[in-house]
KEKE-798547 format. One record per residue (C-alpha): residue number from 1; chain; x, y, z. Coordinates in steps of 0.001 Angstrom, whole numbers. Example, Ala and Ser with C-alpha at 12.3 -4.5 7.8 and 13.67 -1.06 7.14 Angstrom:
KEKE-798547
SITE seq mol       X       Y       Z
SITE   1   A   12300   -4500    7800
SITE   2   A   13670   -1060    7140
end
This chain:
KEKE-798547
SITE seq mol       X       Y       Z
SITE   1   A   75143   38513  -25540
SITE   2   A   78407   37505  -23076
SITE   3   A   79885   34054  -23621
SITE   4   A   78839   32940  -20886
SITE   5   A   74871   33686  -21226
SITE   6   A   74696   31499  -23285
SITE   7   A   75402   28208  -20994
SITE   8   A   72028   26998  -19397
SITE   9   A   71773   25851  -16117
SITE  10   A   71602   22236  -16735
SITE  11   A   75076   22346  -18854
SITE  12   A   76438   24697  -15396
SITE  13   A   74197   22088  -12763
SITE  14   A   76160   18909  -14872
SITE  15   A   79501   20432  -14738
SITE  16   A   79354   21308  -11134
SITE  17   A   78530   18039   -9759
SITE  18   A   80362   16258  -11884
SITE  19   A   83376   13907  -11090
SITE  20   A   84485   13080  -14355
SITE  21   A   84784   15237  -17102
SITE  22   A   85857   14238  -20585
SITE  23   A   86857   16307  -23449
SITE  24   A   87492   15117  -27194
SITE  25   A   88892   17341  -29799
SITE  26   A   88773   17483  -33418
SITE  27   A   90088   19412  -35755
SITE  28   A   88254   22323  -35952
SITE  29   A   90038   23517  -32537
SITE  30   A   93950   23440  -34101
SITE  31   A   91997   25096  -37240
SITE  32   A   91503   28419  -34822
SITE  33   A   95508   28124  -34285
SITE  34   A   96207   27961  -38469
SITE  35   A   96640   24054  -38425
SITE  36   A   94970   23314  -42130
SITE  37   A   92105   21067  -41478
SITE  38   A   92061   17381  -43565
SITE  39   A   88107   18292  -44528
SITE  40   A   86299   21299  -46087
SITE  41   A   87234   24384  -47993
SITE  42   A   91246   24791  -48024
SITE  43   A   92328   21461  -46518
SITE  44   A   94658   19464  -47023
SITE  45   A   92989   16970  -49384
SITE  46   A   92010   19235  -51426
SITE  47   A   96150   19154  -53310
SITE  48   A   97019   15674  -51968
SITE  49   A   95095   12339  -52393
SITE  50   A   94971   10614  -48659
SITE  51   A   96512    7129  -50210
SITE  52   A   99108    8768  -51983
SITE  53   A  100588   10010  -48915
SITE  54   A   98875    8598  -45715
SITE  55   A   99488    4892  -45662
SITE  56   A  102005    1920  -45109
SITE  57   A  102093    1319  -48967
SITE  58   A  102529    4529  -50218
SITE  59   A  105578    5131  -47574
SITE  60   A  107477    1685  -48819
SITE  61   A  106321    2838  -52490
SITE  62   A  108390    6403  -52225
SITE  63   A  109373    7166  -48124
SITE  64   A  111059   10246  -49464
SITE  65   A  107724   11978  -50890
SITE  66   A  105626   11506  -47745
SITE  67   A  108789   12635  -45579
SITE  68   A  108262   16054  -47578
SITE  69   A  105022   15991  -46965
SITE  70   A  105126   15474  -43614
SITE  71   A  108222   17710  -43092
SITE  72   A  106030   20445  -44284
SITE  73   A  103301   19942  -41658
SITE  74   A  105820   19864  -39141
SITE  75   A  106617   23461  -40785
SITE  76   A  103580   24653  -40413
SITE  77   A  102578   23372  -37003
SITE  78   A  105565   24518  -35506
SITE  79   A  105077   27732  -36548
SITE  80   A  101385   28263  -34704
SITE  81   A  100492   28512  -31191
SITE  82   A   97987   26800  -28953
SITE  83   A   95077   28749  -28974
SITE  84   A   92872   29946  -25611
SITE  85   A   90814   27003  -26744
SITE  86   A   93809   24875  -25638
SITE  87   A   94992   26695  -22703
SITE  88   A   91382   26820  -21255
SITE  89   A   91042   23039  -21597
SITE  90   A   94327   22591  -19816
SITE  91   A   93358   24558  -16949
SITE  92   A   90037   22230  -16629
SITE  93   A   92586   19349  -15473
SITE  94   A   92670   21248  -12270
SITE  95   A   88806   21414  -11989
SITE  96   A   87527   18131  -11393
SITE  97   A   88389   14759  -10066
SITE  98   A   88955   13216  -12731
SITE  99   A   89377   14753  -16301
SITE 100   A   90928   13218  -19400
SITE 101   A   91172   14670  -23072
SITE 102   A   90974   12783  -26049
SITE 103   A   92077   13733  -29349
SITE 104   A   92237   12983  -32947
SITE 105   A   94777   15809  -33656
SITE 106   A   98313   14752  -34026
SITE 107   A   99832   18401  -33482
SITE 108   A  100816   18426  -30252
SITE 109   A   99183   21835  -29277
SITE 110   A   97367   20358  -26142
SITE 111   A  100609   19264  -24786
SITE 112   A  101993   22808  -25790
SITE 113   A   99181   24301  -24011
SITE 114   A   99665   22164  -20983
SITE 115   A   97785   18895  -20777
SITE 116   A   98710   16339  -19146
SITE 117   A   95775   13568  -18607
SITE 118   A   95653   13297  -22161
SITE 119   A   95143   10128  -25406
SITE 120   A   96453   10961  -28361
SITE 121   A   94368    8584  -30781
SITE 122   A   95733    9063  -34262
SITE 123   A   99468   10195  -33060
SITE 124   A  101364   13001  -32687
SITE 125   A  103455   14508  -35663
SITE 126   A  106287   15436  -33358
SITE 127   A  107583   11946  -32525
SITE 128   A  108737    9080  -34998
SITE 129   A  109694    5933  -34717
SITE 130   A  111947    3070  -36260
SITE 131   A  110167     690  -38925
SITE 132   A  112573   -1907  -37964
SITE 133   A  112546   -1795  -34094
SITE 134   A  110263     246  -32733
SITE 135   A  112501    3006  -31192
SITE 136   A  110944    5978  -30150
SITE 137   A  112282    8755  -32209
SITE 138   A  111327   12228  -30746
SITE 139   A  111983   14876  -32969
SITE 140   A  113197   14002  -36376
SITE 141   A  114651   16757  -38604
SITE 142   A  114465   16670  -42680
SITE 143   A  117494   18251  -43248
SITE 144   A  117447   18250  -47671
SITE 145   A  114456   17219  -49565
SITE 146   A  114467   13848  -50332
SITE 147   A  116005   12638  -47266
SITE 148   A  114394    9816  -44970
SITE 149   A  115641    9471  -41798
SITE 150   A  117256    6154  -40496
SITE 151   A  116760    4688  -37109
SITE 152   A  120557    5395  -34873
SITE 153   A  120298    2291  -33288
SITE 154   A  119629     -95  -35966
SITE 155   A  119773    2096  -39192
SITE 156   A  115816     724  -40086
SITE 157   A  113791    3350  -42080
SITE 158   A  111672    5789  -39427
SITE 159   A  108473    6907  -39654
SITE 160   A  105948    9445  -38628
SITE 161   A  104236    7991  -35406
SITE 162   A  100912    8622  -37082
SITE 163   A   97992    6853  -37515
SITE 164   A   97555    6330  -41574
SITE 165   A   94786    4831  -43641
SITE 166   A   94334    1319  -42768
SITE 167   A   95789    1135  -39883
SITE 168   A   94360     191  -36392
SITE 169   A   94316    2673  -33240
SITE 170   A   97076    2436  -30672
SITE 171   A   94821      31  -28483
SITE 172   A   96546    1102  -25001
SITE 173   A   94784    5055  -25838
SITE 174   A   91337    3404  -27553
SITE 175   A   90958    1586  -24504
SITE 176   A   92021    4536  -21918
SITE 177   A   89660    6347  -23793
SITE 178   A   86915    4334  -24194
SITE 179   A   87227    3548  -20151
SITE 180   A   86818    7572  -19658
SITE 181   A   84094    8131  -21667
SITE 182   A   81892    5067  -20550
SITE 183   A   82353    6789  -17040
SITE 184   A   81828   10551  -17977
SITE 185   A   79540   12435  -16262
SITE 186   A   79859   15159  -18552
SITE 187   A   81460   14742  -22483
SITE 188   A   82564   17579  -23929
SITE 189   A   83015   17207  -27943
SITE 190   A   85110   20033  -29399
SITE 191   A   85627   20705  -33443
SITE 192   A   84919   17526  -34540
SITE 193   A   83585   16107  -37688
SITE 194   A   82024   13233  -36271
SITE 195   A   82725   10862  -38892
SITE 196   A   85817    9732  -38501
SITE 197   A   85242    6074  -36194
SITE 198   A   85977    4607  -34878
SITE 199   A   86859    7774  -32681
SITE 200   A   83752    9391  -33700
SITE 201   A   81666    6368  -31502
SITE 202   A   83192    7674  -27955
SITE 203   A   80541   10475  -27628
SITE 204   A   77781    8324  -27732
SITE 205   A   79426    5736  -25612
SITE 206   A   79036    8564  -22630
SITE 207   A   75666    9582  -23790
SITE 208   A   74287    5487  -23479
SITE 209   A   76306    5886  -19911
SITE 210   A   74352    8603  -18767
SITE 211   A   76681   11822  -19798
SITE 212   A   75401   15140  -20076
SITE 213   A   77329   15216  -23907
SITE 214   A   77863   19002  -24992
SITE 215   A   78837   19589  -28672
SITE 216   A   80996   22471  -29364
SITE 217   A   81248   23310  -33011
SITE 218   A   81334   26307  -35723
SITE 219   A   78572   24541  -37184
SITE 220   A   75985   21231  -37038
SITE 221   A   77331   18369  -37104
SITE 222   A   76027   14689  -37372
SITE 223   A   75877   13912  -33432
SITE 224   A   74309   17628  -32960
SITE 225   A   70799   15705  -32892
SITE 226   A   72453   13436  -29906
SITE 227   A   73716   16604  -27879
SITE 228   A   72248   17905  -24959
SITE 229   A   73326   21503  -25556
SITE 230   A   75110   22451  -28745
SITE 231   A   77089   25739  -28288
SITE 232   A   77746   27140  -31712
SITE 233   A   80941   29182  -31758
SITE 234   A   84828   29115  -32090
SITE 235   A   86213   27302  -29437
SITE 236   A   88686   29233  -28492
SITE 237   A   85894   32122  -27412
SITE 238   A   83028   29553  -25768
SITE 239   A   85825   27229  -23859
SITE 240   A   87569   29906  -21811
SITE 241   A   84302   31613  -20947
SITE 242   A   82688   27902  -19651
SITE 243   A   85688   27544  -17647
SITE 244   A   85622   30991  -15822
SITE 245   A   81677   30853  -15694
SITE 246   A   82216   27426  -13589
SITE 247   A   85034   28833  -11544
SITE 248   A   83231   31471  -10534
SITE 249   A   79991   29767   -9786
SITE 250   A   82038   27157   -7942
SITE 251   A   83589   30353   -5758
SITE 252   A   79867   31819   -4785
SITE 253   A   79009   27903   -3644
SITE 254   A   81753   27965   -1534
SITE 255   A   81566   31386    -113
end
């Protein structure tokens, strides 16, 4: 069976007359790129306890140990590539009205692969900034293990601009986000656990709006039961093949 037999026509019907479209990623789409994932077999927290590294006490406790840490993510995300997962979400921008992309990833790989309308919820590994003033720090480099980087304009200790354990949302992206999916007409979910909130509450904000909420996942999840299609599959296959099935259904209307 094609990709694309497997979309129905009331998923195709819903994306083709919609004007909003909303997408929200988890992990399980960087996963397909070699981004470790923070659940299941082989992830992260499987070596590392989350308080020991991911929170405001244990960076004042020992900055220089979660600077490792995080210097080797940046390692290992650097080194992957956005995946057709990405791309083909990027190239939905162009497809609707009005489409905006949430996600909980902080690797930067949808900007890499070209978004644009996009809310970065938990952060993105790939800027920092000063503990002691706010400045924006783009790209800090660890240069000896050990080291923690110090703001250049007021020598404050910098940080990852993360979202760690404990800590509230950026509210200016919760409530972009929460705006976009109250008025989706279609809510894609992509890789996601669904139990991290509360991020994990936005697809069922759209579905009590009236969404038509697709789940896209590797495997069930807890919102599957909410869904009104669940396409089982990698990502990176079913996305690209959704977004040329709706192109070229979109071409035949038009011809």
């Amino acid at each position: 069976m094609s990709p694309a037999s497997q979309f129905s026509d009331p998923l195709l019907g819903a994306l083709l007359h919609a004007r909003q479209v909303v997408a929200f990623t988890g992990a399980g789409i960087s996963a397909e790129s070699g981004v470790p994932t923070f659940r299941g077999p082989g992830s992260i927290w499987e070596k590392f306890k989350p308080e020991e590294l991911a929170s405001m006490d244990a960076f004042m406790r020992n900055p220089a140990l979660v600077w490792e840490w995080y210097a080797h993510r940046k390692t290992i995300i650097a080194a992957v590539q956005p995946n057709p997962g990405h791309v083909a979400l990027a190239r939905m921008e162009g497809l609707f009205p009005r489409f905006t992309l949430v996600t909980q990833n902080i690797d930067n790989l949808h900007r890499r692969a070209g978004s644009v309308r996009l809310h970065e919820l938990h952060g993105n590994i790939e800027r920092s900034y000063c503990t002691r003033c706010g400045k924006i720090c783009p790209d800090v480099v660890i240069a000896e293990r050990g080291q923690v980087p110090l703001c250049p304009a007021c020598g404050g200790i910098v940080r990852p601009d993360v979202v760690w354990f404990g800590e509230m949302l950026p509210e200016d992206e919760w409530e972009a986000s929460v705006t976009a999916a109250e008025g989706a007409d279609v809510f894609l979910s992509i890789g996601t656990s669904a139990v991290v909130y509360p991020a994990a509450s936005l697809p069922l904000m759209a579905k009590q709006r009236g969404a038509f909420l697709v789940e896209v996942n590797t495997e069930p999840t807890p919102m599957t039961r909410s869904a009104d299609e669940f396409l089982c599959g990698p990502s990176g296959t079913i996305l690209p093949a959704l977004y040329e099935t709706v192109t070229g259904r979109r071409a035949k209307t038009n011809d």
